[in-house]
KEBA-389686 format. One line per 4 residues: number of its first residue (from 1); their letters; for each residue x, y, z of C-alpha. Coordinates in nm, 3 decimals, always signed. Layout:
BEGIN
NUM	A	X/Y/Z  ...;
//
This chain:
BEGIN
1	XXXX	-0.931/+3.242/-3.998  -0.813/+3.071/-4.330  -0.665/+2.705/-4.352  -0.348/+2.670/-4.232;
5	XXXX	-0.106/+2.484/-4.558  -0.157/+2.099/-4.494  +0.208/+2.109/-4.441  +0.206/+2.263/-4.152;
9	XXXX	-0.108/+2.037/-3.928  +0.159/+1.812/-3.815  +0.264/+2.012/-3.520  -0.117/+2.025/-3.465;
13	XXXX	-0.154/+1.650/-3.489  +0.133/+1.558/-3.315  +0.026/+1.779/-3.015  -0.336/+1.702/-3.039;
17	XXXX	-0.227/+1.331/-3.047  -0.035/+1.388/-2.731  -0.354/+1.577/-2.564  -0.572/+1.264/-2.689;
21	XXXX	-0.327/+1.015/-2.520  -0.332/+1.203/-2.188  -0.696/+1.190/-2.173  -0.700/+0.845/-2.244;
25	XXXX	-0.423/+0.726/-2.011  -0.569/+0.767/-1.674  -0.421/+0.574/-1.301  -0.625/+0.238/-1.437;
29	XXXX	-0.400/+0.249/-1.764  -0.120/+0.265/-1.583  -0.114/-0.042/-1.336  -0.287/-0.285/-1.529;
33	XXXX	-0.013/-0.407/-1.796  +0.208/-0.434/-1.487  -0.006/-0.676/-1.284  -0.074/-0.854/-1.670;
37	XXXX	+0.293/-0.911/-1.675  +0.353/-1.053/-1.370  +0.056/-1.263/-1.329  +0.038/-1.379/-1.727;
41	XXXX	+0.435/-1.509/-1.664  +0.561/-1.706/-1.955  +0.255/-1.668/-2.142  +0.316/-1.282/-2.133;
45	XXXX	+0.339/-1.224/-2.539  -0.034/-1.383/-2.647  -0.203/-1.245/-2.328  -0.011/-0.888/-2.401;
49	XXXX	-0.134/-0.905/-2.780  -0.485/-1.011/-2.673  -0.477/-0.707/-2.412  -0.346/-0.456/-2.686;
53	XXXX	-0.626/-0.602/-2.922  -0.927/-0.462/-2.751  -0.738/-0.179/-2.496  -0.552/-0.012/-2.809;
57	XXXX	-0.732/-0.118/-3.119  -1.099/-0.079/-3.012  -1.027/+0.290/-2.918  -0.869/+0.367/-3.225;
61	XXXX	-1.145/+0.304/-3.452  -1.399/+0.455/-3.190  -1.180/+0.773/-3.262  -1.187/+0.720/-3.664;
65	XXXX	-1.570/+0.654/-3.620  -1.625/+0.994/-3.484  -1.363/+1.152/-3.725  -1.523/+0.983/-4.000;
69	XXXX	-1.895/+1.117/-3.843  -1.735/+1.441/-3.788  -1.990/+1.552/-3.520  -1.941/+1.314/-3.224;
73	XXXX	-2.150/+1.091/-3.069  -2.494/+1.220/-3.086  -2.448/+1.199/-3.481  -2.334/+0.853/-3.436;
77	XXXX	-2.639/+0.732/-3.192  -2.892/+0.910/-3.312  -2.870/+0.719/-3.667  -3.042/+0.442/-3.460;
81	XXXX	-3.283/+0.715/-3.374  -3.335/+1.076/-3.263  -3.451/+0.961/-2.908  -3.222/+0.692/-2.822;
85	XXXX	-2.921/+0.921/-3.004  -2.964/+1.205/-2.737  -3.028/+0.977/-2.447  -2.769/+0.689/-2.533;
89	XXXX	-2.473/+1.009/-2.549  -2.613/+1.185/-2.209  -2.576/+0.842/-2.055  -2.225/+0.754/-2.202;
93	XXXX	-2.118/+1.117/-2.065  -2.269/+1.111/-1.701  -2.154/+0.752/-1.658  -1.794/+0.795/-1.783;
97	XXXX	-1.764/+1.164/-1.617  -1.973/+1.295/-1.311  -2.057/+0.957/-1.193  -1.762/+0.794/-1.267;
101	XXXX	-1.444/+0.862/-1.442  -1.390/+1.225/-1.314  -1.454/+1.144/-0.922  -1.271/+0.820/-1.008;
105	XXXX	-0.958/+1.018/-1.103  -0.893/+1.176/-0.795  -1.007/+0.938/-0.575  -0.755/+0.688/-0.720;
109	XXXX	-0.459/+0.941/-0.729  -0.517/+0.995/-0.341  -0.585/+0.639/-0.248  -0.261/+0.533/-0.481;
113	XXXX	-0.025/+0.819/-0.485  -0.015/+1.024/-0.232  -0.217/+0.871/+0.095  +0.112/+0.663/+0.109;
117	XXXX	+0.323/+0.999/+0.086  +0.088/+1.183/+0.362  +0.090/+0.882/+0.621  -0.303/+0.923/+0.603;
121	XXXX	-0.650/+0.764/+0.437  -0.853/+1.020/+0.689  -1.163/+1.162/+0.525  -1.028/+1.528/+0.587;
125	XXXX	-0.700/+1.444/+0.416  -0.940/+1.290/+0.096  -1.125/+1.627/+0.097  -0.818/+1.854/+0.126;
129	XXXX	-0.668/+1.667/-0.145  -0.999/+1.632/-0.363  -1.059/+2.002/-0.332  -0.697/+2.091/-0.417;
133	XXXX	-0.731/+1.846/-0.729  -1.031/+1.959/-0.866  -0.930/+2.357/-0.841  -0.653/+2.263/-1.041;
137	XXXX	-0.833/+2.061/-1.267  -1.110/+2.366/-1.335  -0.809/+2.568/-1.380  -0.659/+2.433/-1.649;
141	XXXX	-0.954/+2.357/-1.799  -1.055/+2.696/-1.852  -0.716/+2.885/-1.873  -0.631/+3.079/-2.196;
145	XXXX	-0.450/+2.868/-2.417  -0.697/+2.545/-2.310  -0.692/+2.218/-2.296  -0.458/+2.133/-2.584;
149	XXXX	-0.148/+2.394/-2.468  -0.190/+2.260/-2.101  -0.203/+1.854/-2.179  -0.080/+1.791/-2.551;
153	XXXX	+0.234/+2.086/-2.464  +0.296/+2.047/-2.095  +0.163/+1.774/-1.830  +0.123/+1.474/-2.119;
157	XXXX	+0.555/+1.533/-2.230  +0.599/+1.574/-1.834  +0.374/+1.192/-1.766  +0.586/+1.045/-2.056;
161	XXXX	+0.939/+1.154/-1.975  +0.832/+0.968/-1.628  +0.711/+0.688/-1.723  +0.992/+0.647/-2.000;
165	XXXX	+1.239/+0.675/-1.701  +1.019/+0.413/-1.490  +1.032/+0.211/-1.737  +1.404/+0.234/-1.847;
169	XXXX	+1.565/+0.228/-1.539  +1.296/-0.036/-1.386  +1.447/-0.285/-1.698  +1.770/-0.297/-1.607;
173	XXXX	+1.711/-0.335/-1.258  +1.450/-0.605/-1.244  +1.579/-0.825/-1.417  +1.367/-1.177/-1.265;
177	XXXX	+1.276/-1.435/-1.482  +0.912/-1.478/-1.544  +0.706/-1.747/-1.336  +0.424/-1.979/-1.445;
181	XXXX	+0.137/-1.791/-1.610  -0.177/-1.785/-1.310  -0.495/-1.971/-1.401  -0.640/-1.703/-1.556;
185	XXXX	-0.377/-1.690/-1.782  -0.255/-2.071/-1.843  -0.485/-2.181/-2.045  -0.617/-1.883/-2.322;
189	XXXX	-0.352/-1.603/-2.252  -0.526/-1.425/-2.548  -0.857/-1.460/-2.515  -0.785/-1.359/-2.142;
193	XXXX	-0.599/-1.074/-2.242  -0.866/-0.983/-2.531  -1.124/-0.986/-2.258  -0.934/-0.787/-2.027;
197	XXXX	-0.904/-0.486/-2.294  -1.262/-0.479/-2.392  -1.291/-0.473/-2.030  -1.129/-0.105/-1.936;
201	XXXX	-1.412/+0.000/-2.191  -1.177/+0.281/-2.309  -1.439/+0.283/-2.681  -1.671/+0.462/-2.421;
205	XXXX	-1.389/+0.779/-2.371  -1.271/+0.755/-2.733  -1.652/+0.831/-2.858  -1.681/+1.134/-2.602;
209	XXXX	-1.321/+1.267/-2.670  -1.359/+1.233/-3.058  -1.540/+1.569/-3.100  -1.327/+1.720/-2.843;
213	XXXX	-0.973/+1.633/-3.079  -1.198/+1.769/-3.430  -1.281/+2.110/-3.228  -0.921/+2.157/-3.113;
217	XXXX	-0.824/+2.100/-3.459  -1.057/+2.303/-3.584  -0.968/+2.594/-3.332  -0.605/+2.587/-3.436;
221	XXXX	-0.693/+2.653/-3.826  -0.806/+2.318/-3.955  -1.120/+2.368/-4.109  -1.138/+2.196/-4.422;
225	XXXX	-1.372/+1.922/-4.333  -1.165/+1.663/-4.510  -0.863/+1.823/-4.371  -1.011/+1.810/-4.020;
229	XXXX	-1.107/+1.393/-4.101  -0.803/+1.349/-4.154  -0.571/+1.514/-3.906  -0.876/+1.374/-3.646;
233	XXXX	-0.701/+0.980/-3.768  -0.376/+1.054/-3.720  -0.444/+1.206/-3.395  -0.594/+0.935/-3.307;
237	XXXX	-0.306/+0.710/-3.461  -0.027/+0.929/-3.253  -0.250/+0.876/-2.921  -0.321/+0.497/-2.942;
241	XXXX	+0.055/+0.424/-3.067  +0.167/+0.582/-2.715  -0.079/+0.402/-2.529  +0.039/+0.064/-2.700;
245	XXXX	+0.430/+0.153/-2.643  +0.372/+0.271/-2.288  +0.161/-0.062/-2.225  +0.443/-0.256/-2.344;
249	XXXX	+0.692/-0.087/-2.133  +0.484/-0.140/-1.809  +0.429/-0.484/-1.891  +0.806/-0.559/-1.876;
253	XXXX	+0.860/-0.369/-1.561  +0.610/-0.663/-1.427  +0.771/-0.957/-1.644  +1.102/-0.821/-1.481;
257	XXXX	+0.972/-0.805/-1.064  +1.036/-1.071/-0.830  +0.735/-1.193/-0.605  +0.342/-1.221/-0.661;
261	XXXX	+0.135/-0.918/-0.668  -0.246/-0.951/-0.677  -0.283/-0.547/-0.694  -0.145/-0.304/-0.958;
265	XXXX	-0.035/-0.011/-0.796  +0.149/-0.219/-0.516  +0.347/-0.374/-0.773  +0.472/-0.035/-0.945;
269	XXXX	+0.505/+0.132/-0.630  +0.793/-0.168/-0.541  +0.921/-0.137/-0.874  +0.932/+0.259/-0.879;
273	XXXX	+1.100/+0.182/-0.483  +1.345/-0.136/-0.642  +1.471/+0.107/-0.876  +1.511/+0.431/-0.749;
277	XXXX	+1.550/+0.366/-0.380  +1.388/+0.636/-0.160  +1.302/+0.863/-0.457  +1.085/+0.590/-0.615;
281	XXXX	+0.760/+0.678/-0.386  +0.739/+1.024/-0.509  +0.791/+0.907/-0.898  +0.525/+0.683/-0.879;
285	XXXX	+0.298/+0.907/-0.668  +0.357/+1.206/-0.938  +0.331/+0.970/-1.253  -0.016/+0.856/-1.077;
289	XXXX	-0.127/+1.204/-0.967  -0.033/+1.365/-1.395  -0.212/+1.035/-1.542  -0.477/+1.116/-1.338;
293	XXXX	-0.502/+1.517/-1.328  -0.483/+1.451/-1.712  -0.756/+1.215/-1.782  -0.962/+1.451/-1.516;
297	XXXX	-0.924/+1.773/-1.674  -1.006/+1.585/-2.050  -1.327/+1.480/-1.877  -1.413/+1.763/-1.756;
301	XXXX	-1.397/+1.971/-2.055  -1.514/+1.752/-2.278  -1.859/+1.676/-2.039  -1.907/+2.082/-1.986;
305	XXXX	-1.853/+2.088/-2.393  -2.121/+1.871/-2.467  -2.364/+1.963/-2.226  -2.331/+2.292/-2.327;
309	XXXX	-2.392/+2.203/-2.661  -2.743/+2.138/-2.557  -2.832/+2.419/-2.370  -2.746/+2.730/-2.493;
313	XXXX	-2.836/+2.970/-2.231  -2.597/+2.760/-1.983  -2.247/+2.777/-2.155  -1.905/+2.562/-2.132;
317	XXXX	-1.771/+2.757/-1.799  -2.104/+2.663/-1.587  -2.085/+2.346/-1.686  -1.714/+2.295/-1.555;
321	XXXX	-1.773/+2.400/-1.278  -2.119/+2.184/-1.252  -1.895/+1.865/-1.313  -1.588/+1.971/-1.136;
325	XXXX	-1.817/+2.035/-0.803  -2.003/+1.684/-0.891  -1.691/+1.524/-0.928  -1.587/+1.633/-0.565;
329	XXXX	-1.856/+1.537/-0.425  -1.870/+1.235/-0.561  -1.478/+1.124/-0.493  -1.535/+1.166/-0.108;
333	XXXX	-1.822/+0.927/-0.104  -1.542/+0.626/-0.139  -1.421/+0.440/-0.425  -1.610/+0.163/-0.390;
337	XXXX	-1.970/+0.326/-0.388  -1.831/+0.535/-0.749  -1.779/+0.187/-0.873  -2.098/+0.049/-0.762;
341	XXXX	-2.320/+0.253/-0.916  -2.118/+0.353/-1.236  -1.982/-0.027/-1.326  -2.334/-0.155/-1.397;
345	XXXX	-2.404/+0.098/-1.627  -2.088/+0.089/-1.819  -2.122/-0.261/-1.876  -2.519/-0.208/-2.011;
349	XXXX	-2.374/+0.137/-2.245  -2.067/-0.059/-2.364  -2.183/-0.328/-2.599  -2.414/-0.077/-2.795;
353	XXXX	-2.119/+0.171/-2.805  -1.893/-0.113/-2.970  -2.162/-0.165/-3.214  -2.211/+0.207/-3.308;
357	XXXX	-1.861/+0.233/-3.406  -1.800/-0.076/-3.609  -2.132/+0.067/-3.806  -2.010/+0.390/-3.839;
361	XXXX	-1.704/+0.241/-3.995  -1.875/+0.007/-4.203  -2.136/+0.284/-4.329  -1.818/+0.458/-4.449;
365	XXXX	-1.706/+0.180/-4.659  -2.043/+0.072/-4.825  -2.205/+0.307/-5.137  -2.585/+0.196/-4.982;
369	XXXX	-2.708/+0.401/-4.621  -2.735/+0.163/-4.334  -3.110/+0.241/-4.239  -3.254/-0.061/-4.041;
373	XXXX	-2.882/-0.159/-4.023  -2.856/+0.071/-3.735  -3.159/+0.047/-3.599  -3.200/-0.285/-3.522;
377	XXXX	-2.865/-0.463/-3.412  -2.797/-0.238/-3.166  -3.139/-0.264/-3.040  -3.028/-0.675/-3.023;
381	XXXX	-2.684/-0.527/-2.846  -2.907/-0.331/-2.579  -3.112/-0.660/-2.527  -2.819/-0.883/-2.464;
385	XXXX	-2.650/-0.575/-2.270  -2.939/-0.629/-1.998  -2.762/-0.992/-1.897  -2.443/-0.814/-1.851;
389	XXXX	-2.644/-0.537/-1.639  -2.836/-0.790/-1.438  -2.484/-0.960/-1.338  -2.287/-0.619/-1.285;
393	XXXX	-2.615/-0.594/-1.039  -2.526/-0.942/-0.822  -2.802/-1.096/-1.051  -2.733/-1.448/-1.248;
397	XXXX	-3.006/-1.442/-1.481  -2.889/-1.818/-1.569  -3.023/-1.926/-1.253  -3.395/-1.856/-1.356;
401	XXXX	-3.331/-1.942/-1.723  -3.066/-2.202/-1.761  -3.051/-2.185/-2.143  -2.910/-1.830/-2.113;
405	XXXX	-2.595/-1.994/-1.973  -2.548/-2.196/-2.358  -2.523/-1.855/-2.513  -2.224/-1.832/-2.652;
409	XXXX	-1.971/-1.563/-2.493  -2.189/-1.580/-2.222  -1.928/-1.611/-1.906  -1.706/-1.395/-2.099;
413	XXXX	-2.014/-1.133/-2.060  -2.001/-1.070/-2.455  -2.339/-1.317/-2.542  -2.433/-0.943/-2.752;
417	XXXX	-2.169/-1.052/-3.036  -2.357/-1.315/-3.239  -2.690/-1.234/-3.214  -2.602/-0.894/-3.262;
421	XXXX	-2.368/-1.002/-3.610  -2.667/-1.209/-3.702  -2.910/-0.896/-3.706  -2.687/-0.697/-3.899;
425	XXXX	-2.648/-0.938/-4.178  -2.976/-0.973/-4.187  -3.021/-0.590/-4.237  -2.765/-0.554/-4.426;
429	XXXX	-2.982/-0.738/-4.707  -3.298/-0.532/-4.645  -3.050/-0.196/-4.716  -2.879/-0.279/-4.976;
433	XXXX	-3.258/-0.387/-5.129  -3.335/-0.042/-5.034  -3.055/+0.083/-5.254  -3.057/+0.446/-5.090;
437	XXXX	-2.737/+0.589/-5.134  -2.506/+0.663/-4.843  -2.423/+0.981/-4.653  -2.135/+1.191/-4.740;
441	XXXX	-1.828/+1.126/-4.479  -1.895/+1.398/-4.257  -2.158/+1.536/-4.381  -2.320/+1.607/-4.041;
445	XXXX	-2.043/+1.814/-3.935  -2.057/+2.055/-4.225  -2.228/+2.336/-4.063  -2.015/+2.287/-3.746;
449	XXXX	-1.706/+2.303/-4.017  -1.688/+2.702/-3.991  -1.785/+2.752/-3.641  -1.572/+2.561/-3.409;
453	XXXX	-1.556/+2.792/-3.152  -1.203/+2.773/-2.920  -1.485/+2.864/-2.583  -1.656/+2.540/-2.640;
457	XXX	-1.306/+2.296/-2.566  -1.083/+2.627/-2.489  -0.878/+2.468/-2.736;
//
């Protein structure tokens, strides 16, 4: 197939942007800004900018790191070495699919949206619904046309016309004035809110959707690499700029709500009810059940993409249907056990993940190739990670070692920062010393370039 005229990719993007945003935007998108506004009060604008800080931005360059990379995040990892590269990006996908995200997404959308609808929380009603969720999910996941005609063309215009009319109609009927920020809140709204966004750990998806936005593009005639770099930002740039409007909106629907609210989804369920009467329970239940059938079916191709990447003999189809039976499995074992054993590992993967992009982005800018640069700051990042693990785990290593609680960012479970800047100035000298010149912007990708094949996203 030969290039498509640059002219014409911004259907593509545009579309591809729209698929990106769906995966992102899952039932945990959608009733946190909510529950910020409300709770954060007065103090709504610095705690919503701190929010959109880490929630929006921090995503968006996870997405340019892998566009920039051009071959996902094994390439990324593995230039702190071969080893930890393969098994860093096999724990990133099994923590933020099969045991977590994708048995998260259906397990929410029943719990949320519908058990209210159904009159029921029995364990046959979760596995009826699980089992109707996941078919579907398989289903569009490997239907002709894939993943990009059934989110970026269909479900993702369906979740925003929605929310759009949530959101529009929800203004001009709650029209409260906002209360006294709580005590999270009062005293650093944007720190709090900064926090809070680096917090939903959304870098995590952007590094595993990445190479699933540069294969769609190249499977719909994008194949000049810088081309493909390219049209991979503004994807990006389309997907993050919905999150950040649609954030915005939900956050005045709970500036706008009378009454305290400690949970999300209770809060938009009485808006969605406040503003459409009767009718309002089966919005919200549908805009819960498309955020999360969307985010689900993203996962799932994405995880069968890359795991087929790495065994050969097993392709994408086996591997959907791997996940998609995992994921049921794992969404009727409760909620609470998914986030019990997937939190803790998030919160160990995460701080090296935030460090792999900002390098990524930084080798791109510098004319010298980041070497030890890699190598060692995230190994500090991994370090430091362990005292978030240990807490995730109901441990407080501060109790055996009291100095660990002076670390700065400590309570605010990012004590990785400094030490981990410190490293990488450090290394940054011994590079540049080295003088060996950098890598070619996706230069790891060109032999993928030509052979994006539509099977391995159905894109």
């Amino acid at each position: 197939m030969t290039d498509k005229s640059s002219r014409s990719d911004g259907p593509t993007i545009i579309v591809v942007g729209l698929m990106l945003f769906a995966m992102f935007f899952g039932a945990g998108n959608l009733i946190f800004p909510p529950l910020l506004g409300v709770e954060a009060g007065t103090a709504y604008a610095p705690a919503m900018a701190g929010f959109l800080s880490t929630a929006v931005l921090l995503p968006a360059l996870a997405v340019i790191a892998v566009s920039v990379s051009g071959n996902g995040i094994v390439d990324i990892a593995s230039r702190a070495g071969k080893i930890f590269g393969l098994v860093f990006s096999i724990a990133v996908y099994l923590s933020i699919g099969a045991l977590y995200a994708i048995p998260r997404t259906a397990n929410v959308a029943f719990e949320t949206g519908v058990a209210g609808l159904a009159g029921t929380t029995s364990a046959w009603a979760l596995f009826a619904f699980t089992a109707a969720f996941f078919a579907v999910s398989l289903w569009l996941s490997l239907r002709k046309g894939g993943i990009v005609d059934s989110l970026g063309r269909w479900l993702t215009p369906a979740l925003l016309v929605l929310i759009v009319a949530l959101v529009v109609v929800g203004s001009m009927v709650l029209t409260g004035e906002p209360g006294a920020p709580t005590e999270k809140w009062a005293d650093a709204p944007y720190a709090a809110g900064f926090l809070e966004g680096y917090l939903t750990m959304d870098s995590l998806a952007a590094l595993v959707f990445g190479i699933v936005v540069i294969d769609s593009l190249r499977s719909r005639g994008i194949r000049d690499q810088r081309r493909v770099v390219t049209s991979s930002i503004l994807a990006g740039v389309v997907a993050v700029i919905l999150l950040g409007v649609v954030y915005l909106g939900l956050g005045r629907l709970g500036r706008g709500i009378e009454g305290e609210y400690t949970n999300g989804a209770l809060l938009l369920s009485d808006a969605a009810n406040q503003s459409f009467g009767a009718a309002g329970a089966w919005l919200f239940a549908l805009i819960v059940l498309l955020a999360c059938l969307t985010t689900a079916v993203g996962l799932i191709t994405s995880t069968a993409a890359f795991f087929s990447s790495l065994t050969p003999r097993i392709g994408f189809r086996a591997w959907a249907v791997v996940f998609t039976l995992a994921g049921l499995l794992m969404s009727n074992l409760g909620l609470e056990t998914i986030i019990g054993i997937a939190i803790p590992l998030n919160v160990f993967l995460y701080p090296m993940a935030v460090a792999l992009v900002f390098l990524t982005l930084l080798q791109a800018a510098l004319p010298f190739k980041l070497t030890w640069s890699y190598r060692i700051p995230v190994g500090v990042a991994a370090v430091f990670a362990l005292l978030d693990l240990a807490r995730a785990l109901g441990f407080e290593p501060s109790e055996t070692m009291p100095i660990l609680g002076d670390l700065p960012l400590y309570e605010q479970s990012l004590s990785w920062v400094i030490p981990t800047a410190i490293a990488l100035v450090a290394c940054l000298v011994v590079d540049a010393r080295a003088g060996e010149p950098a890598p070619e912007p996706g230069a790891a990708a060109a032999d993928r370039a030509g052979t994006a094949k539509a099977s391995s996203v159905h894109a």
